[in-house]
N, C-alpha and C positions, 0 to 999 in steps of 0.2 A: 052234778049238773054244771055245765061249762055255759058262763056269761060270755056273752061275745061283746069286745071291748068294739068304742069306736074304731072307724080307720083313721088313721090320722093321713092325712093327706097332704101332701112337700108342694110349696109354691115354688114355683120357677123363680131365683133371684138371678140378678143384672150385677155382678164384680165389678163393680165401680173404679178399683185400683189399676187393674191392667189398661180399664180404659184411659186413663188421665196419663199412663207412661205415655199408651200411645198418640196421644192428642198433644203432651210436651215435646217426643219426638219430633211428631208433623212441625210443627211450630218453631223448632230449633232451626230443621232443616229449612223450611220457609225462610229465614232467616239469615241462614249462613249464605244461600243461594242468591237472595235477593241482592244482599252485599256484595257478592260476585260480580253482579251483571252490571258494576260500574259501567257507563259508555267512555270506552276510550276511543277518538278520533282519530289521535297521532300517530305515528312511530313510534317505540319504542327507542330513545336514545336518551344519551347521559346528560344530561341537563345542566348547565351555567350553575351553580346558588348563588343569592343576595339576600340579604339579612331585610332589605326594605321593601321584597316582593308583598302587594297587596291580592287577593284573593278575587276573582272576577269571572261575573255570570255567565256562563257557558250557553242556554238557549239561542240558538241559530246561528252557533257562530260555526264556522270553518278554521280546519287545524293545517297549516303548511310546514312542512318538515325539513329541515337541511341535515342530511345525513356527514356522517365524520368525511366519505366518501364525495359528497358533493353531492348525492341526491336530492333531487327535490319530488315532492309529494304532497296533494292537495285531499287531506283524510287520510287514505289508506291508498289514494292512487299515484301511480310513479307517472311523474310527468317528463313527455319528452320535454327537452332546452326549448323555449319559445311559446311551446303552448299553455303559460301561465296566467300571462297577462290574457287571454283569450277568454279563458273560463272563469277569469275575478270580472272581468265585464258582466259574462253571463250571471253570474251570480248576484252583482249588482242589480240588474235589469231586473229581475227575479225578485229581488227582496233590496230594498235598497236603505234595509236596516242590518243588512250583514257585518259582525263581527267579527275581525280576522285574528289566529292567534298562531302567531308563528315561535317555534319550538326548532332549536338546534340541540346538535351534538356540542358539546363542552369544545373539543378540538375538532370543529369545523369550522372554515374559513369564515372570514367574519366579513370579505366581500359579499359574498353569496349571501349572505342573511341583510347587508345592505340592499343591494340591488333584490333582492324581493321585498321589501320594506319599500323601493319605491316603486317598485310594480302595484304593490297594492295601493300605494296614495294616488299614483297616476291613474289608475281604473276607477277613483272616484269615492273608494272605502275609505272613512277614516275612523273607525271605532279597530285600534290594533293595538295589540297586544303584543311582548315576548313572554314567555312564558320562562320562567326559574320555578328553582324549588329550594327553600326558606335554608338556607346557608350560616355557617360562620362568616364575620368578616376576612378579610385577605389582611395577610401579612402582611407590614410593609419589611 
């Protein structure tokens, strides 16, 4: 005579290990990306250094760019000669907490970074900035 054993019956389990690679994954990626999506305003160009630059809050301000070539540029926009002073007014008018941060090339004239330095005082901003990036001193 043959006993019939229970059935034994398999619960469904949840592998907890593949899920945490993949949730550490997400979470890497998250991560590296976020870091990515710095907001850069300016150009792209080689920067001054100065050992005494202080660090300064970027919320609402506008980036003017003086290229090695003499370009200028208000963010990411190439401005014809003249139409500068036009749209720091605008800007003014607009928000008339705007901070300007102006950003040259190393060997860019160093008129051109004056005379917008007074374009923007003359339109009325005075919260300006140049922008360096944290240098050794200079030889003498």
């Amino acid at each position: 005579m043959k006993i019939p054993l229970p059935a034994t019956r398999r619960r469904a389990r949840i592998e907890i290990i593949p899920l945490i690679d993949v949730i550490f994954f997400l979470l890497a990626t998250f991560v590296v990306v976020s870091l990515s999506m710095v907001k850069n305003q300016g150009i792209s160009v080689n920067l001054p250094s100065a050992v005494t630059g202080n660090p300064q809050e970027r919320e609402a301000a506008v980036t003017i760019t003086v290229t090695k070539s003499g370009d200028v540029y208000l963010n990411q926009e190439k401005l014809a000669p003249g139409l500068l002073s036009g749209r720091l007014k605008q800007l003014k008018t607009e928000n008339p907490d705007t901070r300007v941060f102006i950003n040259g090339d190393r060997e860019a004239y160093f008129g051109a970074a004056i005379q917008i330095l007074d374009e923007v005082r003359s339109s009325g901003i005075t919260k300006v900035a140049i922008q360096t990036k944290l240098g050794e001193p200079l030889q003498k």
